[in-house]
VMD Tcl script that builds the backbone (N, CA, C; Angstrom):
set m [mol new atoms 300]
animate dup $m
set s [atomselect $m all]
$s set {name element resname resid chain x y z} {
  {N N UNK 1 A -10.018 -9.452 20.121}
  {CA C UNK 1 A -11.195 -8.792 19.595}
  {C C UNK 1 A -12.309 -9.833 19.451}
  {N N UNK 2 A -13.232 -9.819 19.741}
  {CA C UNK 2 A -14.770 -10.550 19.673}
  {C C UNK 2 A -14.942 -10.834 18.760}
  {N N UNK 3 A -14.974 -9.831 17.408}
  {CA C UNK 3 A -15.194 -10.182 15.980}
  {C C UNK 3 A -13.886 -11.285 15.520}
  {N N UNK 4 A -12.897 -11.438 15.618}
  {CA C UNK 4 A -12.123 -12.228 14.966}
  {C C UNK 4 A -12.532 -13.441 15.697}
  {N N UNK 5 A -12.845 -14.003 16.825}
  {CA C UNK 5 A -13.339 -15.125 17.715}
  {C C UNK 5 A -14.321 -15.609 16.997}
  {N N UNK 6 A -14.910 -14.974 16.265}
  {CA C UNK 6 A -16.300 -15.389 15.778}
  {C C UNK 6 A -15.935 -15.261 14.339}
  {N N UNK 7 A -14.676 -14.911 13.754}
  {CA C UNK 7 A -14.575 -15.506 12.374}
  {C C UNK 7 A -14.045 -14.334 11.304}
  {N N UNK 8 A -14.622 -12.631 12.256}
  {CA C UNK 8 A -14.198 -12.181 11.067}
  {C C UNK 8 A -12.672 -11.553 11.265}
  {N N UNK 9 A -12.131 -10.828 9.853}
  {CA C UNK 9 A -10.821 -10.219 10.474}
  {C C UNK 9 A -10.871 -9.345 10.183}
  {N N UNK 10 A -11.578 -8.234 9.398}
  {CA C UNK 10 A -10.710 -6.474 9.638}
  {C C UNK 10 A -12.059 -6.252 9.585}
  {N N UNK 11 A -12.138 -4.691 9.941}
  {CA C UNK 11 A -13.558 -3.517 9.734}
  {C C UNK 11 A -13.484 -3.391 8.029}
  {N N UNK 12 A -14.932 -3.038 7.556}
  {CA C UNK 12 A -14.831 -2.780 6.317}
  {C C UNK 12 A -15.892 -1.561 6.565}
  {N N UNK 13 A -16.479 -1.047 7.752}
  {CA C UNK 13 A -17.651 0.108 7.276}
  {C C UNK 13 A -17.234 1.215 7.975}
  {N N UNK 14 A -16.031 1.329 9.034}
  {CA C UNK 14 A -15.579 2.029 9.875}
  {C C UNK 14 A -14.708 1.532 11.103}
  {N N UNK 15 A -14.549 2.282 12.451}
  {CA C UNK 15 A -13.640 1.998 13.699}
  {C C UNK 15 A -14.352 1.430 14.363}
  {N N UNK 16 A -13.896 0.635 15.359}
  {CA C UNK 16 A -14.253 0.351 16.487}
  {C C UNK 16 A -14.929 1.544 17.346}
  {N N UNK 17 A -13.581 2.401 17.629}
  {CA C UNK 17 A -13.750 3.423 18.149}
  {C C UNK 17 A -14.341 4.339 18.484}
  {N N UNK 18 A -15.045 4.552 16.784}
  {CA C UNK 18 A -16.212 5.087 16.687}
  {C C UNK 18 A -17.499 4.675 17.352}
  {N N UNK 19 A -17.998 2.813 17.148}
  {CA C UNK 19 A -18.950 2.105 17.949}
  {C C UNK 19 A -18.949 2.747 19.227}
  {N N UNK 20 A -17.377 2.920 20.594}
  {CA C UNK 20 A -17.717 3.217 21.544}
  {C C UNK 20 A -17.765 5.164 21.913}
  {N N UNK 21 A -17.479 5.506 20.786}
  {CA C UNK 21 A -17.607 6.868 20.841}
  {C C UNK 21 A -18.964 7.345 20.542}
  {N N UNK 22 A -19.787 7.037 19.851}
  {CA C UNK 22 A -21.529 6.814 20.034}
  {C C UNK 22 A -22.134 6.491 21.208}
  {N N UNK 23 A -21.279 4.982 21.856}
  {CA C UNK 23 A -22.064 4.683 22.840}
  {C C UNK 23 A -22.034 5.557 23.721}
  {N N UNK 24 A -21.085 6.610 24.265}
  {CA C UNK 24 A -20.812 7.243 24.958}
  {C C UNK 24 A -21.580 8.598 25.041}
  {N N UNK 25 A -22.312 8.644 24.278}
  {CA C UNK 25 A -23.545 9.664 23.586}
  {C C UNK 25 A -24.553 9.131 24.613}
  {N N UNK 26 A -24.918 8.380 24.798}
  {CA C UNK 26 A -25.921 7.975 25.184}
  {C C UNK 26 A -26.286 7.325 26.764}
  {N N UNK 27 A -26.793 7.377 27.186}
  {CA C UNK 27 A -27.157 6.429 28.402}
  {C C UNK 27 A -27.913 5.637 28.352}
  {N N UNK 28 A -28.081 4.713 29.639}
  {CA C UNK 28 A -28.482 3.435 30.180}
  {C C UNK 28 A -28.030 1.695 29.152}
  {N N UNK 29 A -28.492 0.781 29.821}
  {CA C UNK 29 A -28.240 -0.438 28.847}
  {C C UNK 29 A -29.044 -0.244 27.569}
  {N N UNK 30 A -30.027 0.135 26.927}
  {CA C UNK 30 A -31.248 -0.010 25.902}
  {C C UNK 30 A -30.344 0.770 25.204}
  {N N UNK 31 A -29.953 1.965 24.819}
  {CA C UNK 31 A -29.701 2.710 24.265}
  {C C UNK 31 A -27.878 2.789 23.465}
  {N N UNK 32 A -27.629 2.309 24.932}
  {CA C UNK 32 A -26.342 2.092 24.393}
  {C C UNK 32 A -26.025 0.232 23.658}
  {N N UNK 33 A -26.977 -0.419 23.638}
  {CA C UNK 33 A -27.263 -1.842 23.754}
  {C C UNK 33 A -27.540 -1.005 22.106}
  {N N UNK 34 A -28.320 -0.112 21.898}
  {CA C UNK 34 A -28.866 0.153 20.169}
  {C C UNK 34 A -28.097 0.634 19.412}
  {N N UNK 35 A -26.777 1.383 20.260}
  {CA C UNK 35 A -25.948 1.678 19.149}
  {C C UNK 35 A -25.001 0.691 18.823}
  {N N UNK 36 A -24.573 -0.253 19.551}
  {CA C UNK 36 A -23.928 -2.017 19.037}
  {C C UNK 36 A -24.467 -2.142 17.967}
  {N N UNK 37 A -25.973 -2.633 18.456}
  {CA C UNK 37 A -26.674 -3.169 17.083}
  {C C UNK 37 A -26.929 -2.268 15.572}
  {N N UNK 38 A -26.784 -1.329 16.095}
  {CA C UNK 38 A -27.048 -0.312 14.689}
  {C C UNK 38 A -25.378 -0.463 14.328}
  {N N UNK 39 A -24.586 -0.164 15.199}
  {CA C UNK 39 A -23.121 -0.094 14.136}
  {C C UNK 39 A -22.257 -0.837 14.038}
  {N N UNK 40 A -22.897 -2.045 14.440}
  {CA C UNK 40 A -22.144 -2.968 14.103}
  {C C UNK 40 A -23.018 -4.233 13.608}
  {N N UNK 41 A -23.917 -4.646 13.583}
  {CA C UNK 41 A -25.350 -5.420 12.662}
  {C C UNK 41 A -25.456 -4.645 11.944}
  {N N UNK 42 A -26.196 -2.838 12.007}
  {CA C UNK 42 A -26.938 -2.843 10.880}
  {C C UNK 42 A -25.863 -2.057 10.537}
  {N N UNK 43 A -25.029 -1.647 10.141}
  {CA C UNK 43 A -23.698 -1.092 9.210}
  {C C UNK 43 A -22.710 -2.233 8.601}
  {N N UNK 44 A -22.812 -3.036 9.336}
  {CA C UNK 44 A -21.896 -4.352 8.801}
  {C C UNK 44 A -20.376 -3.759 8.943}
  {N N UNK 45 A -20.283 -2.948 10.145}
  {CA C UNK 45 A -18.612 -2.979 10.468}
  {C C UNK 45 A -17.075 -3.565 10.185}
  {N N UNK 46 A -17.652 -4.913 10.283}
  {CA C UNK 46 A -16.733 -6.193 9.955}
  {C C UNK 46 A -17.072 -6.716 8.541}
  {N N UNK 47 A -16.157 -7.219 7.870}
  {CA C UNK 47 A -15.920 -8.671 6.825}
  {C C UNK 47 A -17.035 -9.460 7.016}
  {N N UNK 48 A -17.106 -9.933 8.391}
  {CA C UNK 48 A -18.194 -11.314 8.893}
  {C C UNK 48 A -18.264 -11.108 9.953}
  {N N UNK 49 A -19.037 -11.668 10.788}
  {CA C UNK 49 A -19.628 -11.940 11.430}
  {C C UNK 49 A -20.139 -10.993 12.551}
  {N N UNK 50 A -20.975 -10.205 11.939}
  {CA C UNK 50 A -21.541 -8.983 12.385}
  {C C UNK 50 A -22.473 -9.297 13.662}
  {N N UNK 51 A -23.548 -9.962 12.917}
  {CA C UNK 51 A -24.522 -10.269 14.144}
  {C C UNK 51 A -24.209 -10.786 15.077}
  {N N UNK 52 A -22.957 -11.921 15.209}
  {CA C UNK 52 A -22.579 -12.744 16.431}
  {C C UNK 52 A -22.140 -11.814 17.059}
  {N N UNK 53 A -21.140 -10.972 16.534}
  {CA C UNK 53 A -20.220 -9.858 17.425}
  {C C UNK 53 A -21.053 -9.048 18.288}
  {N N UNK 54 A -22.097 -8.236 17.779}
  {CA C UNK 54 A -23.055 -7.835 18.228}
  {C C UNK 54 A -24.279 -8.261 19.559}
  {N N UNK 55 A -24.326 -9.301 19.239}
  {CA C UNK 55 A -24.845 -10.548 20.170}
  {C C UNK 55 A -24.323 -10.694 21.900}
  {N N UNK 56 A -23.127 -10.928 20.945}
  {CA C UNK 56 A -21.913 -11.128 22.023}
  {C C UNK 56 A -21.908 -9.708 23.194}
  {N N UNK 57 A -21.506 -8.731 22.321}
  {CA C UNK 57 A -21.531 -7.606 22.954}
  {C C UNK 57 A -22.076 -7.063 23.881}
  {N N UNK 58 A -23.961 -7.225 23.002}
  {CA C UNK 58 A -24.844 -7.194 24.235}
  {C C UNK 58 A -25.216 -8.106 25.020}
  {N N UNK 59 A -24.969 -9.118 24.903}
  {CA C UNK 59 A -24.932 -9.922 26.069}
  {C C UNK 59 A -24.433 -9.227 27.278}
  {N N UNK 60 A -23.139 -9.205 26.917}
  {CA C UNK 60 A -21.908 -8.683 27.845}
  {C C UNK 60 A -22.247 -7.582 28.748}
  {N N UNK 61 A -22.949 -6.585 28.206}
  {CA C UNK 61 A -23.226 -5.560 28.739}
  {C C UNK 61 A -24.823 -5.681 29.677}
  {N N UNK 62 A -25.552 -6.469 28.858}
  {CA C UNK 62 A -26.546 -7.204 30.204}
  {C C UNK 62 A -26.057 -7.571 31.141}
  {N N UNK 63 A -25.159 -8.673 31.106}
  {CA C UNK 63 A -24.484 -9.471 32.222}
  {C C UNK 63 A -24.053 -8.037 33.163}
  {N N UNK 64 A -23.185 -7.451 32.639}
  {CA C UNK 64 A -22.741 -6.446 33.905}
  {C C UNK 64 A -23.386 -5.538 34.318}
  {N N UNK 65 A -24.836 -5.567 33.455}
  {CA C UNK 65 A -26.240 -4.214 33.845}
  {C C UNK 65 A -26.586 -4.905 34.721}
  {N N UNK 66 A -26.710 -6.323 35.271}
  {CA C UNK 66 A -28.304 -7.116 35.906}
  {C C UNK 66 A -28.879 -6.615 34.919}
  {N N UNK 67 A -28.803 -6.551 33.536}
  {CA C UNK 67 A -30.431 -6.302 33.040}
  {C C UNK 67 A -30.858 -8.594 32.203}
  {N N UNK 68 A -32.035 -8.852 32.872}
  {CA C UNK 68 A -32.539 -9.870 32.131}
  {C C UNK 68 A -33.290 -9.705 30.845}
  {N N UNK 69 A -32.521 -10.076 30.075}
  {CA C UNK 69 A -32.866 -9.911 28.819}
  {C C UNK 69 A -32.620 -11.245 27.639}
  {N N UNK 70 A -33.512 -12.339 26.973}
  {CA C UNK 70 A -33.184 -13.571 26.561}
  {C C UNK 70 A -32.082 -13.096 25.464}
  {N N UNK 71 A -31.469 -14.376 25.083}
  {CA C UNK 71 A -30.434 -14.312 23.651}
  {C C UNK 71 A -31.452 -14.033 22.235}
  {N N UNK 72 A -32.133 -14.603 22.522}
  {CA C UNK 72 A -33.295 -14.921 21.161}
  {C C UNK 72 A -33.997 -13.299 21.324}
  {N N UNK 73 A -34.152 -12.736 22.198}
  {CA C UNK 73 A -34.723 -11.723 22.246}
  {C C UNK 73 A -33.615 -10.107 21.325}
  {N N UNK 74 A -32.623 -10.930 21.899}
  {CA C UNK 74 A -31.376 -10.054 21.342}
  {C C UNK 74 A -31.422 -10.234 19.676}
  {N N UNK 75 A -31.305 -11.625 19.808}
  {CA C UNK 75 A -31.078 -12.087 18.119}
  {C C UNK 75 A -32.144 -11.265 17.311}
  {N N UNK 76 A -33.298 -11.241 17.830}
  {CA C UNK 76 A -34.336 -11.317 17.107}
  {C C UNK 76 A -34.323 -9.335 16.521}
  {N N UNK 77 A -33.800 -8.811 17.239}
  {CA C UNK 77 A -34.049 -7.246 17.089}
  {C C UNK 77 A -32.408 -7.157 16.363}
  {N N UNK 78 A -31.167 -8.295 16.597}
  {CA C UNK 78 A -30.213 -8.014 15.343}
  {C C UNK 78 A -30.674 -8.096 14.268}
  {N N UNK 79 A -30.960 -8.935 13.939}
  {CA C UNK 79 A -31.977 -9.902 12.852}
  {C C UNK 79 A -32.418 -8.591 11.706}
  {N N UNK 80 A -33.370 -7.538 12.693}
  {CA C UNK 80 A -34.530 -6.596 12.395}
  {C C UNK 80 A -33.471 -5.622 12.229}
  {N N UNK 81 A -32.594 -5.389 12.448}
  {CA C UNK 81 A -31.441 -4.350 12.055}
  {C C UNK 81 A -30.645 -4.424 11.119}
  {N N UNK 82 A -30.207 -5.834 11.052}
  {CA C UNK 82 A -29.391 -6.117 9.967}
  {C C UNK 82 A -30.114 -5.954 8.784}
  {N N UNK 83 A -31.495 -6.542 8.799}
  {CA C UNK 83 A -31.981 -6.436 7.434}
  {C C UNK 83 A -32.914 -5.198 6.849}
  {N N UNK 84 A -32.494 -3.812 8.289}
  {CA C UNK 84 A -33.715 -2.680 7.878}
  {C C UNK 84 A -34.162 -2.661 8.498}
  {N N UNK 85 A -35.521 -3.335 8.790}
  {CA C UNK 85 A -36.599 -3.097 9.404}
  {C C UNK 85 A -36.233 -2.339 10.982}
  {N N UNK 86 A -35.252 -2.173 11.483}
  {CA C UNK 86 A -34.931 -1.427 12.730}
  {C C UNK 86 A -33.856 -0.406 12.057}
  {N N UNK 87 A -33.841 0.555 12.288}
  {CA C UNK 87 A -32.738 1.914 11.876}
  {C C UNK 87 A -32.585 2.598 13.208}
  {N N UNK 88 A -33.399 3.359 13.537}
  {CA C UNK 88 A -32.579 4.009 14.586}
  {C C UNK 88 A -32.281 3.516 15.867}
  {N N UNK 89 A -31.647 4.603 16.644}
  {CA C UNK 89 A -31.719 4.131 18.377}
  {C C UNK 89 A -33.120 3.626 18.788}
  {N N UNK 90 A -33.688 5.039 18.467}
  {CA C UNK 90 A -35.139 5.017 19.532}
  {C C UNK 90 A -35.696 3.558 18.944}
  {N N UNK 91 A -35.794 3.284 17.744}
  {CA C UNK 91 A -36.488 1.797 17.748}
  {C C UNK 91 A -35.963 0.661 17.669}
  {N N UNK 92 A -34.664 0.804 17.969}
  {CA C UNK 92 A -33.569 -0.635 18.519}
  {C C UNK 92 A -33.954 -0.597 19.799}
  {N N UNK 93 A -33.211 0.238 20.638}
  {CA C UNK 93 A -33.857 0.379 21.964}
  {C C UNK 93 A -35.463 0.064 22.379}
  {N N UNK 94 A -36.532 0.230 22.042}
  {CA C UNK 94 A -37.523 0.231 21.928}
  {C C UNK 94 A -38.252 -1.452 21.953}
  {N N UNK 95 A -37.609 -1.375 20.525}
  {CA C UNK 95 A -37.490 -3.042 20.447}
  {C C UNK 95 A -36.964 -3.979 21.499}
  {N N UNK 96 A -35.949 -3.400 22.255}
  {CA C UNK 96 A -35.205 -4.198 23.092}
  {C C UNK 96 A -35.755 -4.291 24.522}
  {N N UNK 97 A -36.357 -3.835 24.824}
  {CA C UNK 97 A -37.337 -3.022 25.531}
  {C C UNK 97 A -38.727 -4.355 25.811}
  {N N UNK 98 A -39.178 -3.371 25.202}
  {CA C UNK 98 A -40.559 -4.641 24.526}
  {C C UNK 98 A -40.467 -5.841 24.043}
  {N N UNK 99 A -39.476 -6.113 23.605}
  {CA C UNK 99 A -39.367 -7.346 22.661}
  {C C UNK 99 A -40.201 -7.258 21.496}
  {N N UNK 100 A -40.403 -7.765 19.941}
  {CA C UNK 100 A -41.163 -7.475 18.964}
  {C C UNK 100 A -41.076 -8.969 18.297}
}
mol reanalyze $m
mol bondsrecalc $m
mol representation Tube
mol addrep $m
C-alpha cells in the first residue's frame, strides 16, 4: 500500500475502496486526479501521511495519462484541499487544470 511506504498504517476516515469507487464516477485524469485529492488529502483517510499518498497517486496516474503536470503543481492544490480552501471536484479539478 502507498500510504504505509510513506509512514502511515490504517484508514481512520473510511475504505480505500470507496476512494476507487468515486473515481469510477467520473472521467478523464482532472477529475478523477480530484477525487484522490478530496478523499484522501482533504478527508484525511489515513493516520498520516495523507498528502504524500495523494501526491504519489497522482503522479502515478499522470505518468500513465501522458498528462504533464509539475509535482509542485500537484502539491500546491493538495496543500489547498487539505486545509479547505479546495472542496469539491469541480474546483480540485479546475485547480489542476489551471494551476492556482
Amino acid at each position: 500500500m502507498i500510504n504505509k511506504i510513506h509512514g502511515g498504517s490504517n484508514t481512520v476516515t473510511g475504505e480505500v475502496d470507496t476512494v476507487l469507487a468515486n473515481m469510477s464516477y467520473r472521467t478523464g485524469f482532472y477529475d478523477k486526479s480530484a477525487v484522490v485529492i478530496r478523499d484522501i488529502a482533504g478527508r484525511h483517510l489515513f493516520n498520516n501521511a495523507n498528502k504524500r499518498t495523494a501526491q504519489t497517486v497522482v503522479e502515478q496516474l499522470a505518468k500513465r495519462n501522458n498528462i504533464n503536470i509539475s509535482k509542485s503543481q500537484i502539491r500546491n492544490v493538495i496543500n489547498n484541499s487539505a486545509t479547505g480552501r479546495l472542496r469539491s471536484i469541480e474546483e480540485i479539478s479546475g485547480a489542476l487544470k489551471n494551476g492556482i
